[in-house]
C-alpha positions as protocol buffer text, in pm:
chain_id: "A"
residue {
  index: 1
  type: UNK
  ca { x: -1225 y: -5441 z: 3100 }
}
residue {
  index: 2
  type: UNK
  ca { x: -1440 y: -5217 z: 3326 }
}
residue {
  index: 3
  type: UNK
  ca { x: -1391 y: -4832 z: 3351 }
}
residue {
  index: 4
  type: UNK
  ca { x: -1533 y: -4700 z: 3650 }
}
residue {
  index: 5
  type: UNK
  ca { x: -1801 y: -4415 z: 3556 }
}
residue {
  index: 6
  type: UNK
  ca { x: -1531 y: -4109 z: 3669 }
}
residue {
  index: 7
  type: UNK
  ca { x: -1284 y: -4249 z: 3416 }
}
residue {
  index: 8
  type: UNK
  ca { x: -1549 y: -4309 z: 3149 }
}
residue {
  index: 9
  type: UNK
  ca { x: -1663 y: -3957 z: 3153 }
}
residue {
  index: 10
  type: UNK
  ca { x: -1295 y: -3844 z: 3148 }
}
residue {
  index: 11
  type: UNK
  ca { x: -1179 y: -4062 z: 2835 }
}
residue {
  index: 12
  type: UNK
  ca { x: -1517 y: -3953 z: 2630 }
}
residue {
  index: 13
  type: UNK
  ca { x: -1414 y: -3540 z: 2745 }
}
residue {
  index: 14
  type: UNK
  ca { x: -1066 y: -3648 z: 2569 }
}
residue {
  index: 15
  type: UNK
  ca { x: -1218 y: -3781 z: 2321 }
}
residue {
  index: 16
  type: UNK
  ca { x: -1456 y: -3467 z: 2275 }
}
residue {
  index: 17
  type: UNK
  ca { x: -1169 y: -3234 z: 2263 }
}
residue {
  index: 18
  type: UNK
  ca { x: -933 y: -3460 z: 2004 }
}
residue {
  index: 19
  type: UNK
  ca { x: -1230 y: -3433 z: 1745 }
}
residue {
  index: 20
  type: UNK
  ca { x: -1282 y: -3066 z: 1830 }
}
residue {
  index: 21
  type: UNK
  ca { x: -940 y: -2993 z: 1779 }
}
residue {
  index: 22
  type: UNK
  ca { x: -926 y: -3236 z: 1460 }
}
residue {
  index: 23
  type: UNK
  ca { x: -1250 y: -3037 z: 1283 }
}
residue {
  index: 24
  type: UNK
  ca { x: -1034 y: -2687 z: 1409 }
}
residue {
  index: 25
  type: UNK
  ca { x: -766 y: -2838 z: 1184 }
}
residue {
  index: 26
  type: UNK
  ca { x: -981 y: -2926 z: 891 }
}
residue {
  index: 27
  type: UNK
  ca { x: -1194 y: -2611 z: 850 }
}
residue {
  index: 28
  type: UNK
  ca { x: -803 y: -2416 z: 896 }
}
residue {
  index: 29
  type: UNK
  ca { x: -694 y: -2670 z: 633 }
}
residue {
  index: 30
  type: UNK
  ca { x: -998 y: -2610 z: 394 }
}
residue {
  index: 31
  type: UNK
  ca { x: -1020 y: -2208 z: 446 }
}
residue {
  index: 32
  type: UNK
  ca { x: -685 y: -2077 z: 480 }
}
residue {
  index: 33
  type: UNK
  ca { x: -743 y: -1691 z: 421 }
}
residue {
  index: 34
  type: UNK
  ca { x: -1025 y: -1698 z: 669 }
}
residue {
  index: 35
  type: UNK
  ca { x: -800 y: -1867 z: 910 }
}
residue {
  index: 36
  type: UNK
  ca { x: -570 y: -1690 z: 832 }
}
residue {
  index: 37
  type: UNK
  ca { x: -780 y: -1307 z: 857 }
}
residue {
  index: 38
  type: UNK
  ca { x: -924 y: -1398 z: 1200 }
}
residue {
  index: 39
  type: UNK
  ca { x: -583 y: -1446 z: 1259 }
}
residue {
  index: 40
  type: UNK
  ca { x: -483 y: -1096 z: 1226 }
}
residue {
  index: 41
  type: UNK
  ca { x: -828 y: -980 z: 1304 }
}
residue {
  index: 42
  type: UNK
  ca { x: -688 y: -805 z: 1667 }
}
residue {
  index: 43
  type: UNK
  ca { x: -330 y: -817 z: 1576 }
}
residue {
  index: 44
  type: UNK
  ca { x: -428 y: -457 z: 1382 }
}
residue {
  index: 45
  type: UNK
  ca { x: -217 y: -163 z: 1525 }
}
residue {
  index: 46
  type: UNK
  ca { x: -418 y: 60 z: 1767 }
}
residue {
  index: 47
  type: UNK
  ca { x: -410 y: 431 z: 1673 }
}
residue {
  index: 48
  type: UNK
  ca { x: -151 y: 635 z: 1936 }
}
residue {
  index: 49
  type: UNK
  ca { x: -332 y: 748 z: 2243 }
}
residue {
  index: 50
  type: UNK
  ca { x: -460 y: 1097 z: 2198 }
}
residue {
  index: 51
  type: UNK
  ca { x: -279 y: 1377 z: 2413 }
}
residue {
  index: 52
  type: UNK
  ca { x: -491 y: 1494 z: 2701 }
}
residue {
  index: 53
  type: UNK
  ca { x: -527 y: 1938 z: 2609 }
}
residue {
  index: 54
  type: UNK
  ca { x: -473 y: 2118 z: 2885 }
}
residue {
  index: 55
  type: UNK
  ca { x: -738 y: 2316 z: 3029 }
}
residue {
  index: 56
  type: UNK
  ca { x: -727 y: 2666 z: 3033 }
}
residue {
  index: 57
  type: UNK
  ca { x: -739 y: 2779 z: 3440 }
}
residue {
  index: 58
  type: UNK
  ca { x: -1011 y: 3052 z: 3469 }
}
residue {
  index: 59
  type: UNK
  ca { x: -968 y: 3304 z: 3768 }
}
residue {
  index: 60
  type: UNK
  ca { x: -1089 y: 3242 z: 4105 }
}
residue {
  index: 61
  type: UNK
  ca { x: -1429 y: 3398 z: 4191 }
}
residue {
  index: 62
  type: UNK
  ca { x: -1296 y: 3652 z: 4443 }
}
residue {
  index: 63
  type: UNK
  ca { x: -1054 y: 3801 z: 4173 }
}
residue {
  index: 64
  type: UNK
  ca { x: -1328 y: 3866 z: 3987 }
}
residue {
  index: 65
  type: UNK
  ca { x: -1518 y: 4009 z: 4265 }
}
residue {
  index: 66
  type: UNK
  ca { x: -1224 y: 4251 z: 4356 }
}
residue {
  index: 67
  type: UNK
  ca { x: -1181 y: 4448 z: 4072 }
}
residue {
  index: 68
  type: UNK
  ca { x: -1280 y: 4773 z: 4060 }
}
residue {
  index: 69
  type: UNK
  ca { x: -1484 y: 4885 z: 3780 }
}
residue {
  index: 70
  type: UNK
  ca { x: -1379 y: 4993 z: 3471 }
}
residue {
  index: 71
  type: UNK
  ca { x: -1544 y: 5241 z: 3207 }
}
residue {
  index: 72
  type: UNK
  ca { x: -1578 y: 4959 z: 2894 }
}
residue {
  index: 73
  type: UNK
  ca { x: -1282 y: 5045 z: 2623 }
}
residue {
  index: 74
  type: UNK
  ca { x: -1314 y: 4905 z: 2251 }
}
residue {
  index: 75
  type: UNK
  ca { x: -1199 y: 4539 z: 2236 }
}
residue {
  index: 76
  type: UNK
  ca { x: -857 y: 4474 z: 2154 }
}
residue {
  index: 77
  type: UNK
  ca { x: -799 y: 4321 z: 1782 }
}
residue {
  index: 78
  type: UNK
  ca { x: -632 y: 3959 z: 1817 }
}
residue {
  index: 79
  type: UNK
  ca { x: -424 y: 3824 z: 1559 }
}
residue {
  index: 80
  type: UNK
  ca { x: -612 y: 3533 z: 1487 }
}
residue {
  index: 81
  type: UNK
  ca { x: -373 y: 3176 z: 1633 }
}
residue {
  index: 82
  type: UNK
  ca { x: -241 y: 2947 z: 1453 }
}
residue {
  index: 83
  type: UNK
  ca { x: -395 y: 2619 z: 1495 }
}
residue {
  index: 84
  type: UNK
  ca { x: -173 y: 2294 z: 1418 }
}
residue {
  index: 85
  type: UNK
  ca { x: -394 y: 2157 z: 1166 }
}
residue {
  index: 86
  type: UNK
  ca { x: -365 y: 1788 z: 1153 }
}
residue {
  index: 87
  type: UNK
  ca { x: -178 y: 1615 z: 891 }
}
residue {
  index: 88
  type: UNK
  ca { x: -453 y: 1512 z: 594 }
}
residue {
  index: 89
  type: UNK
  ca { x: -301 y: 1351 z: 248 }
}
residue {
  index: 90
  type: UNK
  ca { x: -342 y: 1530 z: -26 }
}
residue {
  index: 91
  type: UNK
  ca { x: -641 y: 1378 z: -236 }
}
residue {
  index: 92
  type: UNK
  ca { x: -560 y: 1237 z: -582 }
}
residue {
  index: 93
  type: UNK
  ca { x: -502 y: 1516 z: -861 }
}
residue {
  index: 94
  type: UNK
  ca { x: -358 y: 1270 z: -1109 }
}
residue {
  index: 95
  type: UNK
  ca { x: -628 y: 1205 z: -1371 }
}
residue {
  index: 96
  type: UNK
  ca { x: -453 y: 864 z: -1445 }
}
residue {
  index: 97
  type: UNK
  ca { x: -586 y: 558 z: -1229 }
}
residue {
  index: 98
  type: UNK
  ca { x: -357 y: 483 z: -961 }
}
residue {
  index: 99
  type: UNK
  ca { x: -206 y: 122 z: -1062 }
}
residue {
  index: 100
  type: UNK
  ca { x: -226 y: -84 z: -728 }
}
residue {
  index: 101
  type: UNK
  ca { x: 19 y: -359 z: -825 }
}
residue {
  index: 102
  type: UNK
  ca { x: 300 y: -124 z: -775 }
}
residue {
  index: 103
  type: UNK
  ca { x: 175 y: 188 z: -574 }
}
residue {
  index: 104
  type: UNK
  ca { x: 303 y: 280 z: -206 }
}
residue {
  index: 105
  type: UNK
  ca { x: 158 y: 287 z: 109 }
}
residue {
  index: 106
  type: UNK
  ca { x: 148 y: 680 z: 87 }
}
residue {
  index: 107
  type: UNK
  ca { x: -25 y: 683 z: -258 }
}
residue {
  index: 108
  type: UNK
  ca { x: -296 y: 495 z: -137 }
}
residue {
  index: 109
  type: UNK
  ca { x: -368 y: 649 z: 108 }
}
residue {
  index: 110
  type: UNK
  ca { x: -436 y: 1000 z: -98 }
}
residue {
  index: 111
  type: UNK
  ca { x: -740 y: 831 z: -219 }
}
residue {
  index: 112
  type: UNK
  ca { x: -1042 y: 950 z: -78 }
}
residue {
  index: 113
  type: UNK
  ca { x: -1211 y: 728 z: 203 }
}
residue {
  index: 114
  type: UNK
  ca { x: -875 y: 502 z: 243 }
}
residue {
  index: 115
  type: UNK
  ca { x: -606 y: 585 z: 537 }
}
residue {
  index: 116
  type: UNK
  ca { x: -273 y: 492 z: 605 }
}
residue {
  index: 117
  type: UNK
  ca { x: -406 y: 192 z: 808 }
}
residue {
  index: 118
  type: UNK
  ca { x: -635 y: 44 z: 544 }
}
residue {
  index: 119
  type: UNK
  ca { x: -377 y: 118 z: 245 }
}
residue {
  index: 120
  type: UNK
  ca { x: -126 y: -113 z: 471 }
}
residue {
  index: 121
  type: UNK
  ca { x: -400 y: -399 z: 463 }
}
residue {
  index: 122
  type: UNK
  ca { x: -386 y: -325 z: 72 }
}
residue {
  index: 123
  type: UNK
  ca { x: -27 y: -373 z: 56 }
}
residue {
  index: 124
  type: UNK
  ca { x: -25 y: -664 z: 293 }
}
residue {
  index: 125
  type: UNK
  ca { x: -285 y: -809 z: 96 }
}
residue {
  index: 126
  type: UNK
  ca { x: -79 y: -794 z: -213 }
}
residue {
  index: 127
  type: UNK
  ca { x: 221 y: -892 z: -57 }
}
residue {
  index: 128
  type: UNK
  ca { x: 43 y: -1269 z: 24 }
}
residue {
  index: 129
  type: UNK
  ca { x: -167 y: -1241 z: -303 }
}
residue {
  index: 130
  type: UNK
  ca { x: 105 y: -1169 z: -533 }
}
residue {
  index: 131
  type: UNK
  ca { x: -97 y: -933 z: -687 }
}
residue {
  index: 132
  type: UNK
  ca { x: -452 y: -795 z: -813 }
}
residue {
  index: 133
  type: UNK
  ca { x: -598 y: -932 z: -1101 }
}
residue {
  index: 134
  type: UNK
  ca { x: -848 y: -650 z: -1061 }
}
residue {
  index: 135
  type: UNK
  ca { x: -1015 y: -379 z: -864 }
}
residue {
  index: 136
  type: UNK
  ca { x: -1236 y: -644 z: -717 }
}
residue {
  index: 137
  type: UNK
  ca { x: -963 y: -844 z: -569 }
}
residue {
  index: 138
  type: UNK
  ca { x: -1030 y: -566 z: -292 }
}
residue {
  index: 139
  type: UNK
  ca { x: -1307 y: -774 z: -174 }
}
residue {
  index: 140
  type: UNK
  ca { x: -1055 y: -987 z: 56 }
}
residue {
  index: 141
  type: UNK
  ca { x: -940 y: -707 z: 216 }
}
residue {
  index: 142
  type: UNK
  ca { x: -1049 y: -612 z: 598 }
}
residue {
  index: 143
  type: UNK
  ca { x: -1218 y: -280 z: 586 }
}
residue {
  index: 144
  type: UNK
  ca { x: -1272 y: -244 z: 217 }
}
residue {
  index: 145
  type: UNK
  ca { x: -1634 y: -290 z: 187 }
}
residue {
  index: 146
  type: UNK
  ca { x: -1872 y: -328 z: -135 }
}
residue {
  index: 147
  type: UNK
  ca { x: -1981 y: 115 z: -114 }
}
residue {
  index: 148
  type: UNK
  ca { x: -1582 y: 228 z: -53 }
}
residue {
  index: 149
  type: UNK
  ca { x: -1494 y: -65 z: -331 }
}
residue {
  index: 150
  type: UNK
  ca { x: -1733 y: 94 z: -565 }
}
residue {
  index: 151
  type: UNK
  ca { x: -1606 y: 456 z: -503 }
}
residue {
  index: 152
  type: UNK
  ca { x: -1243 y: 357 z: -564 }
}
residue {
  index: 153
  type: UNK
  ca { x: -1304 y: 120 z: -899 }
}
residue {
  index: 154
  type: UNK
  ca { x: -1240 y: 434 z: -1144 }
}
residue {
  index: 155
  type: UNK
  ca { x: -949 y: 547 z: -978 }
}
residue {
  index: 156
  type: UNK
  ca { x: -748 y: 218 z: -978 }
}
residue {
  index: 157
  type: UNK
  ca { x: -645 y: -19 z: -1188 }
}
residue {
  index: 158
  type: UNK
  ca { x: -397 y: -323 z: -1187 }
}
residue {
  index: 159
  type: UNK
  ca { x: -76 y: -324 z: -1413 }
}
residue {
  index: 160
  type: UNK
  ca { x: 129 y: -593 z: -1528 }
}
């Protein structure tokens, strides 16, 4: 049976894109946590839009202008303003290592160079682990490089 040249190049594209597909499914089936983190890789929660500040509206140039002079008086004293400092967790005061098998988003996140963000890949990490053998097993997770992972290996450990 002859296929005309159009159809030919049509059933070898098919072809082409069922063994694509097929070698997607292998490598998925053969690395599961990779699949599995480029998966989630832009699922991550964007930080909240930051609040455009106001500007504060200086006078016109004619207001100025029209003022009379005044003899110079002593600056007024201004109470100084409160300024609503942003929300930082406290850093870790507990000499003990922080045990990660059963610590909370919040605690750790009071360890220094770790946010709330990466302490939730932590948790979600040990909520598809099971949980950490040790320290290292921070190596898997998104964020946690080998400098941070060295900084935080004396302040946790993993419990039973």
């Amino acid at each position: 049976m002859n296929y005309p040249r159009p159809q030919l190049r049509l059933l070898f594209l098919l072809a082409g894109i069922l063994l694509v597909g097929l070698g997607v499914r292998e490598w998925r089936a053969g690395f599961p946590e990779l699949a599995e983190r480029l998966e989630r890789f832009d699922r991550e929660d964007a930080p909240p839009p930051i609040p455009p500040q106001p500007r504060p509206r200086a006078a016109p140039r004619w207001v100025a202008a029209a003022r009379p002079e005044t003899p110079a008086s002593p600056p007024v004293a201004r109470p100084p303003r409160a300024r609503a400092a942003a929300v930082q967790p406290e850093p870790v005061t507990d000499p003990r290592p922080l045990d990660l098998n059963h610590a909370s988003v919040e605690e750790i996140a009071r360890l220094p160079g770790v946010g709330p963000g990466l302490a939730r890949r932590i948790i979600e990490e040990r909520e598809r682990r099971g949980r950490f053998d040790s320290p290292d097993g921070l190596r898997s997770v998104l964020g946690l490089g080998p400098r941070k992972l060295a900084a935080l290996r004396e302040l946790v450990t993993v419990g039973e």
